[in-house]
N, C-alpha and C positions, 0 to 999 in steps of 0.2 A: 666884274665880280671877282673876288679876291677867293678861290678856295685854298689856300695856301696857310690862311690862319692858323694857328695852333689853337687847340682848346682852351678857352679861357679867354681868352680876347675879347675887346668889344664888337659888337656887332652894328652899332652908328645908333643905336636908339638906346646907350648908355646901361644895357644889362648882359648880365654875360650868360651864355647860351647854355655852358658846363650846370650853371646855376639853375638854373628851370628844369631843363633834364632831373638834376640830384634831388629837387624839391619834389617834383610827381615821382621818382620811382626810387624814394629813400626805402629801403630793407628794412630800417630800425621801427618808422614811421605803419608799413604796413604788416610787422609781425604784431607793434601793440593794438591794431586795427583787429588784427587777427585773436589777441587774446581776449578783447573787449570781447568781440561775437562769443567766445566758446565761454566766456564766463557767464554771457547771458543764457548760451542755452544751459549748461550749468543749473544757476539756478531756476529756468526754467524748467526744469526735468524734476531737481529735486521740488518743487513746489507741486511739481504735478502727484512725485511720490508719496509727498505726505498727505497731498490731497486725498489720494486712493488709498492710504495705509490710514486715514481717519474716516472717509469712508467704510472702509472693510472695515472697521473697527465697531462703528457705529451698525452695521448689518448685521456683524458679528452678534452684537449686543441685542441687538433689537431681535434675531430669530432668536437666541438664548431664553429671551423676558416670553414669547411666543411658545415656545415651546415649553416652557414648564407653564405658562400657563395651560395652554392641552394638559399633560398630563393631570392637574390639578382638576381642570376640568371634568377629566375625563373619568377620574374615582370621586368626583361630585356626582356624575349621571350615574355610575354604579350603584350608589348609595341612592339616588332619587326615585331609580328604575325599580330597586329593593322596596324604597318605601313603599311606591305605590302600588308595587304589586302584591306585595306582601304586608306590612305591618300596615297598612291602613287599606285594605282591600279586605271585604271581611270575608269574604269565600275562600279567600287564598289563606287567611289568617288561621281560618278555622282546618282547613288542610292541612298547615303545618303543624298547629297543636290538638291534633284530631289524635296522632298516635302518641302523646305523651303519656296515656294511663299504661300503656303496656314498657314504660322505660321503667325500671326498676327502682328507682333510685326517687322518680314520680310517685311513683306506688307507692311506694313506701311513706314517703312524706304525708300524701294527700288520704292513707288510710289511719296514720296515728293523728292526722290534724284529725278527723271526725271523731276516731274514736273517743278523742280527748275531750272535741267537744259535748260528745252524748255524757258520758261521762261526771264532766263535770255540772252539766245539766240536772241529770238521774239521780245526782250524788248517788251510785251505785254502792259506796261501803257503809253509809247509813243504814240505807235499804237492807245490805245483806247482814249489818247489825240485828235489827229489830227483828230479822227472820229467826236468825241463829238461837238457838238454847244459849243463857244468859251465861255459861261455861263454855260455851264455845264463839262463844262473842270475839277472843283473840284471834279466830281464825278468817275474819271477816277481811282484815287488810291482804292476807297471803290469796284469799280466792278475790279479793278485788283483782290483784294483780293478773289473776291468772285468768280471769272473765274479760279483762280490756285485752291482752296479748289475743284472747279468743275472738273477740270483738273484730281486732286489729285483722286479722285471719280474714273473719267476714267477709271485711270490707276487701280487701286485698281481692278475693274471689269474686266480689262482686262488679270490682270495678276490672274483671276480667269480662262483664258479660257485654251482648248488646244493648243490653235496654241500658246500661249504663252509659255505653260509648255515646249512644243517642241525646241522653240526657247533659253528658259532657258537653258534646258539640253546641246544643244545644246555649247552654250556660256559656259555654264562649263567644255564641253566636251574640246572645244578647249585650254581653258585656261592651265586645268588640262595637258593635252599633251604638253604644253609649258614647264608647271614645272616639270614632269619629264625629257623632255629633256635636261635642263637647270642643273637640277640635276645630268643626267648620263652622263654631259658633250658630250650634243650632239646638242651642238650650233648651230655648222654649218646648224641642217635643217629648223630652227626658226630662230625669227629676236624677238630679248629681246633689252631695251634698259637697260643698267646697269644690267645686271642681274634683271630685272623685269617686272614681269609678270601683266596683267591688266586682268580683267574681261568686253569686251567687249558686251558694251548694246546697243549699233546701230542700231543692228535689230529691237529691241524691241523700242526703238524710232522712225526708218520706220513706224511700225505698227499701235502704238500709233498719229502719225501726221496723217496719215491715216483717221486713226478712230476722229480726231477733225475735220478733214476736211469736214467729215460729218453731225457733231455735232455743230461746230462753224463755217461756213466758213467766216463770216466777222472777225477771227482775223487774217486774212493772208490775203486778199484782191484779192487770186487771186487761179486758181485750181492749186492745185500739182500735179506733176506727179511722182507720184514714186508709185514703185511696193508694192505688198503684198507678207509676207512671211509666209510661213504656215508650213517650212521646219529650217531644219539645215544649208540647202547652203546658203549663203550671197552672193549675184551678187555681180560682181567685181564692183571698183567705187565707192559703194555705200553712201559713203560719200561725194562723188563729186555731187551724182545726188541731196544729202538731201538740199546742201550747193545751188544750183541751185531753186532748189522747193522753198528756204527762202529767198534768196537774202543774205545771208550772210556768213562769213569766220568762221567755226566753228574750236575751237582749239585743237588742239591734244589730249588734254585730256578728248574732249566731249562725255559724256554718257562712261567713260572710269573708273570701280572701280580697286583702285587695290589690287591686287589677291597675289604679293608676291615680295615680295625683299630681295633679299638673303641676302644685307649688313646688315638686321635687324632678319632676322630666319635663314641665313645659319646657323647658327651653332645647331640651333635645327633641319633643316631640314636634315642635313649631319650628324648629331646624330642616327634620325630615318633610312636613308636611309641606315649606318651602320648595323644597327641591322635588315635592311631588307636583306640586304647581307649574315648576321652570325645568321640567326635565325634557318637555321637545328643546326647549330654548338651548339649555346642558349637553342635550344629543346632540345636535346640529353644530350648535359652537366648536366640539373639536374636530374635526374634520378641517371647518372655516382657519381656527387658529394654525393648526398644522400645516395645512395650504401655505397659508401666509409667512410663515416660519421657514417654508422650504424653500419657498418662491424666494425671499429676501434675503434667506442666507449664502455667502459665498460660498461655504463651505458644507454639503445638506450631508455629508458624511458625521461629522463632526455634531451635526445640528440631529440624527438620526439617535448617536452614541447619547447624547442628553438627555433626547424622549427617555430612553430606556433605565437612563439613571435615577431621572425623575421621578420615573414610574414606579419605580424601589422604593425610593423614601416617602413617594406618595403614601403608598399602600401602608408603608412601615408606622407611617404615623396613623394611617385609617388604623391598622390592627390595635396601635397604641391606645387611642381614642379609644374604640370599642371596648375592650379591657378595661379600662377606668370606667366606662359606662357599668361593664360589669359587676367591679369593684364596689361601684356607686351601689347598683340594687342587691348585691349581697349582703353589704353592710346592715343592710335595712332590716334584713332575715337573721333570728336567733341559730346560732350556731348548732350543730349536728344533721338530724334528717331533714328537716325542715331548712336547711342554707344548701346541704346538699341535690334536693327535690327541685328547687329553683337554680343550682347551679347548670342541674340536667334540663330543667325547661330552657334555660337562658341560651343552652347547647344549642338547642334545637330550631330554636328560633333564630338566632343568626349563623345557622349553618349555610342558606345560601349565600348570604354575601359575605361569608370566608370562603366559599368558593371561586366565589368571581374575584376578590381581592387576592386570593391564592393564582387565578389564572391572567390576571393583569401584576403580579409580580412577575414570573415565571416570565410571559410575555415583553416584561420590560429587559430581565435578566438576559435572554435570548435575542432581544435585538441589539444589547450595549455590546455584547458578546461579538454579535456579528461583524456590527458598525467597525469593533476595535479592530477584527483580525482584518476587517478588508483595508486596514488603514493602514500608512507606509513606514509603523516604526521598524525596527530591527526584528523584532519576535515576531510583529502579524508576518512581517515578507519571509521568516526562516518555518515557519509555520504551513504555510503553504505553500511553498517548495518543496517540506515532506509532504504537507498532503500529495500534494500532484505528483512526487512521485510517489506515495502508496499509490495513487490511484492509477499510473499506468502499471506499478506491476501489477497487481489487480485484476486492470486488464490484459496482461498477457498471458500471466494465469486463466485466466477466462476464454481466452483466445486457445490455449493449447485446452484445454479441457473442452472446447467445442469442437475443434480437431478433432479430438482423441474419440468423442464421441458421433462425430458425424463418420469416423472412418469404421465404426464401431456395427456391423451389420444387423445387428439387435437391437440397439437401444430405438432407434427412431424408430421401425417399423411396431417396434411395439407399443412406441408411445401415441405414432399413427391410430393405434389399432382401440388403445384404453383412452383414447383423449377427452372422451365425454366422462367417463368415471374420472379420470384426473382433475378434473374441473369442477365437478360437481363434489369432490370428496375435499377440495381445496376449500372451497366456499363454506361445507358443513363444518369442516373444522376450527375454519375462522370465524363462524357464528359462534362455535361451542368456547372459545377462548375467549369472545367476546364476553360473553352472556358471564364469566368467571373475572374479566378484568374491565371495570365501568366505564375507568376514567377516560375524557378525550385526548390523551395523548397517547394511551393503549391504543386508541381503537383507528389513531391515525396512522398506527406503527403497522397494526392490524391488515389496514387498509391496503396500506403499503407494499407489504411482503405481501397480501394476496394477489395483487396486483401483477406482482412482479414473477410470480407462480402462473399467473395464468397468461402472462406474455413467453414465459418461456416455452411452457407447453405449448403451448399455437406455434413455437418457433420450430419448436423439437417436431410436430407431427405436418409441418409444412411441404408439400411435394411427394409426403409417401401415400402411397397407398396403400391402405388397410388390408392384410387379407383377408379373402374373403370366409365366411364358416366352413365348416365340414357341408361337403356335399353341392357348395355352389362352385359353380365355375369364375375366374374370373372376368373382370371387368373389363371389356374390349376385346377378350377375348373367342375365335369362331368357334363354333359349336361344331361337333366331331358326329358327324353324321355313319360316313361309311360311305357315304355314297362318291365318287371321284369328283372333284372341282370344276369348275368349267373351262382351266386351261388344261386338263387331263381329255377333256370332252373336245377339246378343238384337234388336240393332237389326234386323239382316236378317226376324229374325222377326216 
């Protein structure tokens, strides 16, 4: 065996040994080995990133579509819960325009519509023609005028009383039963003409002719007979009897408001009546959507901030809608008291659900608010930095004032001593500010500070003891006899 060869030699089987070495453990050979691997992970990495950045994008997207659907949902069910407890519910309906006769603005309307309709009926300035001396016949237009503003008066007092309010309710009650029959397609127990519903005031002009008959009898020249109504029933006829008591043909549409036409609100009224049908389905769904929206989102921060944005322009455009409804039945109404009288009914009728539209804005405003500061821009993180430090000095203010007062040999014992008046004066005051400020946000704030009044006081009167009144002794303490103790009694012995 020859190991004396130099590198590079043959080795008898015609390859050289330098060769095979340089071939498995070439440098060049295994850094490109080496750049293949790291280009694959490479693009294996970035394939994964875009994978997860189209992903996230697609969750992004999909809680975003989720989440405003909630929110849309969610002033659907406001509006559906409205309808059905209120505008198509007739107890509730009749509830809220029970107190329309005492709005002013009501008043006013619904005593010049009747006056105007007697009025025009009676033709009252013929009448006071043919009474007057044929010389004083010119004065018959100036006391027309002054007999209807009397009239006007009447009624005004009258739809001040009970039997009127009765009679109101009444006449909305039946109206209201028309339109939802009319509504759930229950024609057949009602008689509508066109699909339209009127507000029958009949009664309330029986009662009113009534009451002039009293007050005026020479503008009718003769007694009436007609009944009083103190009730909801309407004797049959009753138009037949009024049309006898006047001597004249009164026409269909007298003392007759009307109350609904579907050719001009079906489609808002079969809107609500929809969402009175599908309102468990409307409740329920957002809850379901919101879930879903948060579960799916990567980001439920972000996904929180939308709700609340949502929730704004939701409402913005509920208010918008509504308004244009408005618009819609004002237009219908001649201008002056009569546009005014219904601009006050129309008040009153959606003042609930501008309140809940009011407290689902507010609530959306309040959460986009929060969602933003808890978020990582520059303002929400310098924002609350002050906060946190307002709120440790705060507490160290708080901290030395508890000091100050715990070292203080008066204040506790005498907070000990009044703790039940402190408590109970805490409470009456918070009912007395309630009873003065309605809203639920008052009465959360309310809640709040009393709350916070009466943890302090329990804090303040904790460990002391009360003293006792004039003339008791205290508590634990021995009773002073006179007599020696019983280790004065050992000692003696």
């Amino acid at each position: 065996m020859d190991h004396g060869k130099p590198p590079g030699t043959d080795n008898g089987n015609g390859k050289d040994n330098a060769h095979d070495n340089g071939h498995d453990n070439d440098p060049g050979t295994e850094l490109e080995r080496l750049r293949a691997e790291v280009a694959r992970l490479r693009d294996r990495t970035a394939t994964d990133r875009r994978r997860r950045a189209r992903t996230r994008t697609l969750r992004r997207t999909v809680a975003a579509v989720l989440v405003a659907l909630a929110a849309v949902v969610a002033v659907m069910s406001v509006v559906g819960v409205w309808g059905s407890r209120t505008t198509l519910n007739t107890d509730r309906w009749v509830a809220t325009v029970g107190p329309l006769p005492k709005d002013p603005e009501v008043n006013t309307a619904v005593a010049t519509y009747l006056s105007q309709e007697i009025f025009t009926q009676l033709d009252v300035e013929r009448r006071l023609t043919e009474a007057l001396p044929p010389r004083a016949a010119f004065l018959a237009g100036p006391l027309t005028g002054a007999v209807q503003d009397y009239v006007r008066k009447i009624v005004a007092e009258l739809m001040a009383t009970d039997r009127f309010q009765d009679l109101w309710e009444a006449a909305n009650r039946r109206a209201h039963d028309r339109i939802v029959d009319v509504l759930e397609e229950r024609g057949d127990l009602v008689e509508t003409e066109g699909d339209t519903v009127r507000l029958d005031l009949l009664p309330l002009v029986n009662n009113l002719l009534d009451v002039l008959e009293d007050r005026l009898p020479s503008v009718f020249g003769k007694e009436l007979d007609l009944p009083t109504l103190s009730s909801g029933e309407v004797p049959p006829e009753l138009r037949q009897r009024i049309e006898t008591a006047l001597g004249v043909t009164l026409p269909e549409d007298f003392a007759q408001i009307r109350f609904y036409d579907r050719g001009e609100l079906g489609q808002l009224q079969d809107a609500v009546l929809m969402f009175k049908r599908a309102v468990v389905g409307l409740v329920v769904a957002v809850p379901v959507l919101l879930a879903l929206a948060l579960w799916v989102s990567p980001d439920r921060r972000r996904t929180l901030l939308q709700l609340g944005l949502w929730l704004v322009v939701t409402v913005t455009v509920l208010t918008s809608v509504v308004r244009a409804v408005r618009d819609q039945l004002l237009g219908q109404v001649d201008p002056g008291v009569y546009r005014e009288g219904v601009r006050s009914a129309l008040w009153t009728v959606f003042t609930t659900l501008r309140e809940r539209g009011d407290q689902l804005l507010w609530f959306g405003v309040g959460l986009a608010v929060l969602a933003y500061l808890a978020g990582p821009g520059r303002l929400p993180v310098a924002l609350r930095r002050y906060a946190a430090q307002g709120a440790r000095a705060g507490g160290h203010l708080a901290a030395r004032a508890g000091e100050r007062i715990g070292k203080d040999a008066t204040v506790r014992p005498w907070t000990a001593r009044h703790a039940d008046a402190l408590r109970t004066g805490g409470a009456v005051l918070a009912v007395l500010i309630a009873l003065l400020l309605s809203s639920w946000t008052a009465l959360l704030v309310i809640a709040l500070l009393l709350a916070g009044f009466e943890i302090a006081v329990t804090l303040l009167a904790r460990g002391q003891d009360p003293s006792p009144p004039a003339g008791e002794a205290p508590r634990g303490a021995p009773a002073h006899t006179g007599a020696p103790d019983g280790h004065s009694h050992g000692e003696g012995a």
